[in-house]
C-alpha positions in Angstrom: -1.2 -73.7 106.3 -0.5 -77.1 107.3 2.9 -78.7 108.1 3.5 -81.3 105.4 6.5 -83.0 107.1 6.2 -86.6 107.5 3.9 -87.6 110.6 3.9 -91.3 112.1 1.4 -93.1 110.9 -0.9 -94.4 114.6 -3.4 -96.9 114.9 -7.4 -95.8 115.9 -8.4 -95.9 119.2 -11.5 -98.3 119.5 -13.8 -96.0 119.8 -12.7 -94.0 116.8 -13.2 -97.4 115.0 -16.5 -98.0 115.2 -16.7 -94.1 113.9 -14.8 -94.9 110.9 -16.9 -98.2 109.9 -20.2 -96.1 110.6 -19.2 -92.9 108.5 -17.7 -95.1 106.0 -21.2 -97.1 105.3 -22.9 -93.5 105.1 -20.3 -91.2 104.1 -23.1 -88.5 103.3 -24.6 -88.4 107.3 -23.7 -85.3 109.2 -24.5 -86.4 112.5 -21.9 -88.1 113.3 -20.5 -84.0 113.9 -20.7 -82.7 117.8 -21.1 -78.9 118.5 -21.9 -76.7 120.9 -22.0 -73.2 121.1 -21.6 -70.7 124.3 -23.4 -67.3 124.3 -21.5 -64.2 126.0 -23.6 -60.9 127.4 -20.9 -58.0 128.6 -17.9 -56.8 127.0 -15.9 -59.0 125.3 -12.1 -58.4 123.8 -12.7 -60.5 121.0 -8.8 -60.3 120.1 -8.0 -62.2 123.3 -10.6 -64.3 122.6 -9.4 -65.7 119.5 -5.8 -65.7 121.0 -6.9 -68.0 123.4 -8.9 -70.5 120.9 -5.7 -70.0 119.0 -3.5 -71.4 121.5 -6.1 -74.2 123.0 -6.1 -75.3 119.5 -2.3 -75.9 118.8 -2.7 -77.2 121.9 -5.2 -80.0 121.1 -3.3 -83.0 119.1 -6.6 -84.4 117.9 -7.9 -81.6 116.4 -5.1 -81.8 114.0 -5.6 -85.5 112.9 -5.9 -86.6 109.5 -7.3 -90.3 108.7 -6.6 -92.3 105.8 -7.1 -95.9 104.5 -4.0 -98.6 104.1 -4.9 -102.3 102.7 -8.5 -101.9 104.5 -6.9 -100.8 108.0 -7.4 -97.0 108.6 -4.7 -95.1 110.3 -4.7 -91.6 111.7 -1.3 -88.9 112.0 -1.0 -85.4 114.1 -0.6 -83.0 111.1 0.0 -79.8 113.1 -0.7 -76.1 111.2 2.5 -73.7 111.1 -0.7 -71.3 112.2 -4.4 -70.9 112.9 -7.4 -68.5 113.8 -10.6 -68.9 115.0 -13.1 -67.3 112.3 -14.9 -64.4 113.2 -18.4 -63.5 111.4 -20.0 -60.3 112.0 -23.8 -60.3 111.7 -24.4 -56.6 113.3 -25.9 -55.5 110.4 -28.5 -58.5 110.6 -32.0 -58.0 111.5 -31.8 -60.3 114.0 -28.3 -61.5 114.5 -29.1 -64.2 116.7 -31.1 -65.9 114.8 -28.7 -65.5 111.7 -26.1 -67.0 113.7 -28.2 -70.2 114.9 -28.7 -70.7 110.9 -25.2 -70.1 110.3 -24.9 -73.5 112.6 -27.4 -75.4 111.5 -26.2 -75.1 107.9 -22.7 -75.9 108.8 -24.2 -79.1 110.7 -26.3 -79.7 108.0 -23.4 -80.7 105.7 -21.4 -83.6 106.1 -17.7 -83.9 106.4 -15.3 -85.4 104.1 -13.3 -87.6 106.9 -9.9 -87.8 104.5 -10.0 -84.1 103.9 -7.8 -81.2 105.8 -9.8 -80.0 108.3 -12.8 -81.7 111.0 -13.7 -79.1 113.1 -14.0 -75.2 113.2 -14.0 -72.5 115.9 -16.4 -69.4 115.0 -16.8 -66.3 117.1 -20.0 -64.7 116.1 -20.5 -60.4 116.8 -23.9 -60.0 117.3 -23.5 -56.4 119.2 -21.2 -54.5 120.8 -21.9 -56.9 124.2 -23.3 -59.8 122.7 -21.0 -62.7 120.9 -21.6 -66.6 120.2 -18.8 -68.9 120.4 -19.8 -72.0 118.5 -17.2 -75.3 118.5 -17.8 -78.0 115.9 -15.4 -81.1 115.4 -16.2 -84.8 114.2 -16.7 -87.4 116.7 -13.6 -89.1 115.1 -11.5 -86.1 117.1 -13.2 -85.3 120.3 -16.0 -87.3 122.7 -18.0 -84.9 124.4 -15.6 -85.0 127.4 -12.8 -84.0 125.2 -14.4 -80.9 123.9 -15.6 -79.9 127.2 -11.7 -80.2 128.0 -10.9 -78.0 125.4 -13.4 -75.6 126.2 -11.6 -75.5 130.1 -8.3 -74.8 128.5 -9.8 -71.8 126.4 -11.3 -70.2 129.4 -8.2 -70.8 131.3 -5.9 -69.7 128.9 -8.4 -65.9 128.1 -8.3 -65.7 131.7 -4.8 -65.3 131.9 -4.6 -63.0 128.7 -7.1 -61.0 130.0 -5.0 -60.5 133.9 -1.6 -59.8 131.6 -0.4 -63.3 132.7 1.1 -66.1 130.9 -1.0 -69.4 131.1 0.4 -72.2 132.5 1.3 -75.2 130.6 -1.1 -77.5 128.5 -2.6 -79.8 130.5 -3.2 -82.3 127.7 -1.6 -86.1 127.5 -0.7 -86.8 124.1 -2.2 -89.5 121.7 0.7 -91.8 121.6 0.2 -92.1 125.3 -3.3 -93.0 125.1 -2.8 -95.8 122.5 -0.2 -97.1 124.8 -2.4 -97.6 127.1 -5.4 -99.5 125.5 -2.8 -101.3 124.0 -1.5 -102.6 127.7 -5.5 -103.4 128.7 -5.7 -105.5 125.6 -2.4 -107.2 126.0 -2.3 -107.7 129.7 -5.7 -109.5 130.6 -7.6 -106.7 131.9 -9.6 -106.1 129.1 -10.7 -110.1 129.3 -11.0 -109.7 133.3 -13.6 -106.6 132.4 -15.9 -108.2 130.3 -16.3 -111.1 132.4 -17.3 -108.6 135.4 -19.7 -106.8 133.6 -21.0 -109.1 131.7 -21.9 -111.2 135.1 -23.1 -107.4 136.9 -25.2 -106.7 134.1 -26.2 -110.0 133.7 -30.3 -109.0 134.9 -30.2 -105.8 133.8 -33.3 -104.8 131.7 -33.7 -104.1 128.2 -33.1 -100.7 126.8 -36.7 -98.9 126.3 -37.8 -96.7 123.9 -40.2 -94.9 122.0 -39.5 -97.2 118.7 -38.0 -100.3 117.7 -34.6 -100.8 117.0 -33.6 -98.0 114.4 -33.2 -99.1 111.2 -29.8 -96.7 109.8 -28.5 -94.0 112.4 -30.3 -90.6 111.8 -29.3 -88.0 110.1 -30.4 -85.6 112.1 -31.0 -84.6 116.0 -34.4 -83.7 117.1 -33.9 -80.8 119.8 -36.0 -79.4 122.3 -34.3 -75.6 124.5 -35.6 -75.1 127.7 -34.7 -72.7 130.4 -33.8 -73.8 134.3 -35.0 -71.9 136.7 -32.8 -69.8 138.8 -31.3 -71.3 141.5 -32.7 -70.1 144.9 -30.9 -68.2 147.5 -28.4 -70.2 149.5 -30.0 -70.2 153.1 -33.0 -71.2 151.6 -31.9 -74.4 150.1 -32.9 -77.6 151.4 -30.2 -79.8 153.0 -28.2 -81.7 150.7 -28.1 -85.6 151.0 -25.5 -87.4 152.4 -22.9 -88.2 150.3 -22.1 -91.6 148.8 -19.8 -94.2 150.9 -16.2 -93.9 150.7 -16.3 -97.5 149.9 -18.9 -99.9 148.9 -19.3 -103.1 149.9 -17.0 -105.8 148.6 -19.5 -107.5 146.3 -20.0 -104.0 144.3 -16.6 -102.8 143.8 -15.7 -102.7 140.5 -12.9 -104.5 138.3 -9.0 -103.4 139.2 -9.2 -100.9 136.0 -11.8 -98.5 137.0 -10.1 -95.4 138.8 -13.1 -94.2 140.9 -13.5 -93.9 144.7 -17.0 -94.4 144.9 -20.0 -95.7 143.1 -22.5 -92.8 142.1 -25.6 -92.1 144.4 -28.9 -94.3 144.4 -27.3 -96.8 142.0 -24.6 -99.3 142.5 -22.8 -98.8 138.8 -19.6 -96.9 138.6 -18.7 -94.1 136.5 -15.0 -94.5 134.7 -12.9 -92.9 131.7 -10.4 -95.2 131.5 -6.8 -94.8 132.5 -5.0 -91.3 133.6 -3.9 -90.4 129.9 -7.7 -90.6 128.7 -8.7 -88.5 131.5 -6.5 -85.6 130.4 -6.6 -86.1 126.7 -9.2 -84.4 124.4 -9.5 -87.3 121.9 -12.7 -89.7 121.2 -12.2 -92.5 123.8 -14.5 -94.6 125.4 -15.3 -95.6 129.3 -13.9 -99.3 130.6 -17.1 -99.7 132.4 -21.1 -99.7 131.0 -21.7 -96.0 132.7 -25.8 -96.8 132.8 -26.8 -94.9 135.9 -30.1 -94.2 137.3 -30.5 -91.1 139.5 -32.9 -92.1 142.2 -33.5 -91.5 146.0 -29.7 -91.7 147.0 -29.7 -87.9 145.4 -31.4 -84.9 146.2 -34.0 -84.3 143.7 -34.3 -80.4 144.5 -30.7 -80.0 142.7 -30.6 -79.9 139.0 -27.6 -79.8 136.7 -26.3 -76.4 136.2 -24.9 -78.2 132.8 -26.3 -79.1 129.4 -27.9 -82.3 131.4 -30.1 -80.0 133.0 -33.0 -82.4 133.9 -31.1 -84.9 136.3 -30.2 -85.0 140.0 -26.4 -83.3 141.0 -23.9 -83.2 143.0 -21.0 -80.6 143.2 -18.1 -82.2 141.3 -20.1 -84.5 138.8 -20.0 -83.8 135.0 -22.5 -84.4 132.5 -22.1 -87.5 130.4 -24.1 -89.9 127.7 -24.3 -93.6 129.2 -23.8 -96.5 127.4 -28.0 -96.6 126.7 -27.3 -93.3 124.9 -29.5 -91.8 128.4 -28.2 -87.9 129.4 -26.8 -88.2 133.2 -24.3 -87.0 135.5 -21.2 -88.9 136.3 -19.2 -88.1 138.9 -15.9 -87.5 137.4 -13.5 -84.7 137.5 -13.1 -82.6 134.6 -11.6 -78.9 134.4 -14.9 -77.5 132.8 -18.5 -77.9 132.7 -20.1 -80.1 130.5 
């Protein structure tokens, strides 16, 4: 049940803008959905489970927006339920319940959302056996960026860890919405936002041309193309080879990056910088957008023996990076804090 009081009425971030205009010219495409799912071997108490989606939900402001359409201008509100659980499907009796559970998902990406109906995303627990359970996460890009659901997913491991010790989990680490808006209000208003596009604009001034295996699409797919792979397992830890150094506390002058990029250093074998914004979009699981053109090329600065643990998978690493999309749409690592894997 959702609370019906009145909510205030907020603007869309400017990345949720471009989402709107793009689902609004092709209401009927379903990719503009992200999901993810996380498969569990060992005993599971799926009751603590789904107390701790249930509480990283409530948590979650954008999960809980609603969008409408005033005099052309769209506008967004935080309509918090009085209550909510995850679903749980059970697909024991299946003859093979993984595979019912992966069609399960690929349906329920299959169909497009309505994005001025109740509900964007959903939380599913799939029992597959007595030790063997799917989590699958699926919200609209209008809600969460892939950083933002990777936040999410932190809290809910954070928050079943505690449940599962008898402990109470500390308090939501989340900045609210309002906040964030606030924000890229100030870096339109104050000149920054001006200041940045005349830096990158001269950085990336030389920078190549996008490649790719086509031309430039004609309409946005509607759906993704995906190929599963398994990493090898990481060797033994005395027989590793050295790591390489790390990257400078401090470039040089000429490659430091405008005053509104919060990093400490540049990423290794390339000189761009890796950035998501200001402090409240760092801690806020909403679809935002980096300040600076995140296009990074892994190359000899890293050491090409270490692969992303993560969903990147096929890059150099470092401890302490997180995977990300660029602003080419190219899978990399950038090194960013976040409180879970991507």
């Amino acid at each position: 049940m959702t609370n019906t009081g009145r909510a205030r009425r907020l603007p869309l971030t400017a990345a949720q803008s471009g989402l709107w205009y793009a689902q609004q010219m092709d209401p009927g495409n379903p990719v503009y959905a992200i999901a993810e799912y996380l498969e569990l071997d060992g005993p599971l108490d799926v009751a603590i489970l789904g107390a701790a989606l249930r509480q990283a939900v409530l948590e979650t402001e954008s999960l809980h927006l609603r969008f409408g359409e005033e005099d052309g201008e769209p506008w967004q509100e935080v309509r918090r339920p009085e209550d909510w659980w995850p679903t749980v499907v059970d697909l024991t009796s299946e003859p093979d319940p993984a595979e019912a559970a992966r069609r399960w998902m690929r349906d329920d990406l299959a169909r497009a959302q309505d994005v001025l109906g109740e509900t964007l995303f959903a939380e599913v627990i799939f029992r597959l056996g007595a030790e063997h359970h799917f989590v699958y996460q699926r919200v609209h890009h209008l809600l969460l960026d892939g950083y933002g659901a990777m936040l999410v997913l932190g809290r809910v491991t954070e928050i079943h860890d505690a449940l599962a010790a008898g402990t109470e989990p500390g308090p939501s680490p989340f900045g609210s919405l309002s906040r964030l808006l606030e924000e890229e209000a100030d870096y339109r208003e104050d000149g920054t936002e001006e200041a940045d596009h005349r830096f990158w604009s001269e950085r990336m001034a030389d920078a190549p041309d996008a490649v790719g295996l086509a031309g430039a699409p004609v309409r946005m797919p509607t759906s993704l193309y995906r190929v599963t792979d398994d990493l090898p397992a990481r060797p033994p830890r005395g027989s590793r080879p050295p790591r390489a150094p790390s990257a400078p506390a401090c470039p040089p002058r000429s490659s430091r990056p405008p005053p509104s990029t919060s990093t400490a250093s540049p990423a290794p074998g390339t000189s761009s910088w890796a950035c998501r914004s200001p402090p409240a979009a760092r801690r806020t699981p909403v679809r935002s957008r980096p300040r600076s053109p995140t296009s990074f090329r892994c190359g000899s600065g890293s050491d090409p023996t270490s692969r992303c643990p993560h969903s990147c998978g096929r890059w150099p690493w470092r401890r302490g990076w997180r995977c990300g999309t660029s602003a080419t749409g190219a899978r990399t690592c950038v090194a960013v804090r976040t409180s879970a894997a991507a």
